[in-house]
Every structure is written in structure tokens, then in C-alpha cells.
N, C-alpha and C positions, 0 to 999 in steps of 0.2 A: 754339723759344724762343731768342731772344737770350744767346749767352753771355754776354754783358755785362750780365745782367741785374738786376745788383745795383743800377749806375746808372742802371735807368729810375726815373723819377719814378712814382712805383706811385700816388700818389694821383689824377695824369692818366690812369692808363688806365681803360677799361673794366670793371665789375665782374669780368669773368670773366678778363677776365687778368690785373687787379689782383690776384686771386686765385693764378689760375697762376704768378703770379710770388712770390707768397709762399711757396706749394708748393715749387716749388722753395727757395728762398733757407732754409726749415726745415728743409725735408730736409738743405741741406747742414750749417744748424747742428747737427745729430742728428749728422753721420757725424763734424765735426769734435770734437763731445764722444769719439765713438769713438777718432777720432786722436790726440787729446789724455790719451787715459787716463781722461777725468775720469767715467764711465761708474759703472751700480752695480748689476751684471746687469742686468734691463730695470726699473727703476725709474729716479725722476726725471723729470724731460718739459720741455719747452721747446714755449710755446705762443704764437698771435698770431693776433690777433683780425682779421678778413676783413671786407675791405668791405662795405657792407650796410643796410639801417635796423634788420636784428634786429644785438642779441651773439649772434655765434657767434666760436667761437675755434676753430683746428686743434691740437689733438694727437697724439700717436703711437697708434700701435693697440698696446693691452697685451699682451704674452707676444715681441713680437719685440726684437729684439738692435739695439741702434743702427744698426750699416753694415748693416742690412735696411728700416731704412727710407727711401722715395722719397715722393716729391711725391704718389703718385697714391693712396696706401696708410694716407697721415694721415688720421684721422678727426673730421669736422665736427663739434661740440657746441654749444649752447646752455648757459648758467648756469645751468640747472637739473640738467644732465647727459645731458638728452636725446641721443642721437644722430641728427643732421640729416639726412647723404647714408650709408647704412650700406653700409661696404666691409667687411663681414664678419668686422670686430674690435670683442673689448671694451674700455673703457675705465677704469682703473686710477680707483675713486673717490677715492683721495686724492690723487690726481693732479687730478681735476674741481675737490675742495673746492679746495685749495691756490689752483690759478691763477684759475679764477672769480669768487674772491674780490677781486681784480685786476682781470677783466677785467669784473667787473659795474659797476665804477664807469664803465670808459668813458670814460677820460681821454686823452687825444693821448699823453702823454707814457709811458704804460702799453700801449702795442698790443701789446707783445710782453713776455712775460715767462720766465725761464730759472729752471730749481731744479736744481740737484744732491748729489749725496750722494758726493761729494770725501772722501777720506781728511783731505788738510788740511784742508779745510774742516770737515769737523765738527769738528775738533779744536781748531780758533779756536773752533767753536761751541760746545765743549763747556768752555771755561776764561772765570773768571770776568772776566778783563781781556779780553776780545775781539781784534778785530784792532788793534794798537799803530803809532804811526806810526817804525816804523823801517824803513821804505823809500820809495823816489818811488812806487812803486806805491801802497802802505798810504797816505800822504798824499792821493790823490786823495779816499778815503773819510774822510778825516778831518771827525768831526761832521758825517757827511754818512750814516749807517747807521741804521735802525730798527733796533730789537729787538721780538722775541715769544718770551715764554716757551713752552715744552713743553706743549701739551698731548693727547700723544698722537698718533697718528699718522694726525691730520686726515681723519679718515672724519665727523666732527658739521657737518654746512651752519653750523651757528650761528655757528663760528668765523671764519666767513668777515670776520663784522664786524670783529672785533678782528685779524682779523690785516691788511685794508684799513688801523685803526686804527693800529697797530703801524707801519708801513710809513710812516704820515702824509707830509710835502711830498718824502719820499726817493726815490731810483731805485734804492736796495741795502736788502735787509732780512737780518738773522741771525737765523734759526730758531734760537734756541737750545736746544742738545742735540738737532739735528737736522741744517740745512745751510745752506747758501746759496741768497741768492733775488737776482735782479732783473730790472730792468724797461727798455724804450726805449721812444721813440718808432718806432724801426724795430728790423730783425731783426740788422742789422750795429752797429747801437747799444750794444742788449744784449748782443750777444755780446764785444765789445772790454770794454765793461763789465765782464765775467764774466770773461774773460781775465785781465786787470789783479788783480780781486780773488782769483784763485783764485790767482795768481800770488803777489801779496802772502802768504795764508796763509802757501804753499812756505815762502817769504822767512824771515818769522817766525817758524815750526818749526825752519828746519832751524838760524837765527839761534841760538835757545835754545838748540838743543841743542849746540849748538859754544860758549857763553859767556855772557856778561850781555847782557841787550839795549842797546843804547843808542839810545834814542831822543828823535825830534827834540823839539827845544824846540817849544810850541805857539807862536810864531812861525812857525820855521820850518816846522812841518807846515803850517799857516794859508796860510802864501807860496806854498810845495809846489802846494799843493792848488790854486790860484788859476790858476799858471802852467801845470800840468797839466790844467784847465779850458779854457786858452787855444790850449794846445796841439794839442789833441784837436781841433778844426776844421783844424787846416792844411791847406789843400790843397785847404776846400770846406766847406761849412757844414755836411753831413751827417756825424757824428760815426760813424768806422768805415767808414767806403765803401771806402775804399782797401785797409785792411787785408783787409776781409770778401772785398773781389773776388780781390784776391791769395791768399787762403785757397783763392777756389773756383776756381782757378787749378789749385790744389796738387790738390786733390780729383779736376776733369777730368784730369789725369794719372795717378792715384792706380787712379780708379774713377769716370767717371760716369754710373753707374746710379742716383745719388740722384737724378736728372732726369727719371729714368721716371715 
């Protein structure tokens, strides 16, 4: 496979290595949750939906540890939870309800969707002011975040509605009293996405906890947000390309055995 695989055009290839290319490109999203801390024993999941006329989506096989999982070892599911190609792992159902619910709709701009269970993160999640625009980060979300209420710890298919609902024309959702969610069109999409927000919380905790917040005038978050929209292409109209390849830059030095 293409080290450079981040920049193939994955909707030109052929089913099967449009595939293999996503394999990869999750697996490395999985190691960099690992590298990044943002981990929560083996819960959480980061999943993307595979070419195909069925929904099927990849996620992790339940019980293993982030930096253990690879391309070859993600497990195929359908929106019902079925498991498709069985590599001899089970599947965390509230990991299935969660993203399914996502990826049952089926929308281009949904393929891939990331959850974690962040120290900061639930901690914006768990305060009733959310995330506040007191950073460039925090601005790119500005009125730009669903909310969904708690309702347990999403084992009921039912919820799937509401929380699709909940999410409505956004790419970030706040599980409240729970975590962070979002979505791309691609897997280096969501991940910059997720990046930036998980980043933002930092920002704002550690903000509080050192003084008063101050934060931007909705002007200036509004502008923020626009510019930061503008920006996020530079260098090529796929939002995250650059950053994501350079990550798995980092990783092939690191470890790459998420390739396997």
C-alpha cells in the first residue's frame, strides 16, 4: 500500500482498496487517539462507513487497547450490528447504537464519525455553559455544535433517532454528560475536527481554572469561525489532508504495525 495513502482519491478506487485504504487510514486514527492520550481503556470507537451499496461501517474489535489495533483486525458491521467479515472479535453495542445512528442516515458528509471519552471533554460535557468561545479553536464551533441529552449509556436502538436528531445540519455533537462526537466527510476530516475540539475543551478548563474567562464577543467568534472555515482548506480542498498525512508520517516512525 501507498505510503502516501491519505492522498489517494479513495472514492476513484476500486471497492476493495477503497476499502484497504480506509483500513488503514482508521487504524492510524485509533493509534493516534492512543498518542494523543485522548483514550478511555478500550472504550470509545471511531468508525467509517465502506464503500458499497449495503451500510456497513468499520469499527474496533472490543477488549483490545488502541496501539493494538490495525487495518486487518477492524471489524465490518452493518446498522443493525450484524457482524459482516468475522475477524474473531466482539463488538461493544454501545459503540454500534452510537455510530449507526450516523451512519444509517448515509450522508457524504457523515462517512466517518469519531466518539471519545476525554477527560476534558466530558467536562465541557458535563457543565451547563458548554464549550465557550474563548479560543480560535472554540470559535471554529461556534453555533455550530448539537446537543443531546443523557440518556444512559446508549445500549436502546431507539435512540438512534434522536440522537441523528440532536446532531441535525452539524459535524460536532456534545453528548451531554457523556463526550464528544463528530463526523466528516473523510477520516482526516474528522480527525482535525476532533483535534481542534478536544483541543478547545484543554483551552477552556485549564482557562477557568487559572481566572475569569473572557470571552469573544459574538462578532468576533462569528468572524473567528468564518476565517477558520476558510482556512481549513489551504493547500487543497480536502479539509485535513495534510495535517493527517503528516500525523502518519509521525506513526510510520513511531510504529507501523497499524498497516498490518
Amino acid at each position: 500500500m501507498d505510503m502516501n495513502i491519505v492522498d489517494a482519491d479513495i472514492d476513484t478506487l476500486p471497492p476493495a482498496e477503497a476499502e484497504r485504504a480506509l483500513r488503514v487510514q482508521l487504524a492510524a486514527a485509533y493509534r493516534l487517539v492512543d498518542h494523543f492520550g485522548w483514550t478511555e481503556l478500550i472504550y470509545g470507537h471511531l468508525t467509517v462507513r465502506v464503500p458499497g451499496p449495503e451500510i456497513h461501517f468499520l469499527i474496533n474489535p472490543f477488549g483490545l487497547n488502541y496501539d493494538e489495533v490495525t487495518a486487518s483486525n477492524l471489524v465490518k458491521i452493518d446498522v443493525d450490528g450484524n457482524v459482516v467479515e468475522d475477524t474473531g472479535y466482539p463488538v461493544n453495542r454501545a459503540g454500534f447504537v452510537i455510530h449507526s445512528a450516523v451512519h444509517m442516515a448515509n450522508a457524504e458528509r457523515h462517512k466517518c464519525v469519531l466518539h471519545t471519552h476525554t477527560r476534558a471533554g466530558m467536562a465541557i460535557c458535563a457543565i451547563e455553559e458548554g464549550l465557550r468561545p474563548v479560543s480560535m479553536f472554540a470559535t471554529a464551533f461556534h453555533e455550530a455544535i448539537g446537543f443531546h441529552d443523557y440518556e444512559g449509556p446508549s445500549l436502546d436502538t431507539d435512540e438512534r433517532t434522536r440522537i441523528l436528531e440532536s446532531l441535525g445540519e452539524h459535524n460536532t455533537l456534545i453528548l451531554r454528560n457523556h463526550g464528544l462526537l463528530v463526523t466528516g466527510a473523510t477520516i482526516p476530516e474528522a480527525f482535525l475536527r476532533l483535534y481542534r475540539l478536544e483541543r478547545a475543551c484543554q483551552i477552556q478548563l485549564d482557562a477557568a481554572a487559572a481566572g475569569t474567562l473572557n470571552e469573544l464577543s459574538e462578532n468576533a467568534a462569528i468572524n473567528s469561525r468564518e476565517a477558520m472555515n476558510d482556512y481549513k482548506t489551504v493547500g487543497g480542498p480536502a479539509m485535513g489532508r495534510m495535517e493527517f498525512q503528516a500525523l502518519m508520517r509521525k506513526l510510520d516512525k513511531i510504529d507501523p504495525s497499524y498497516r498490518d
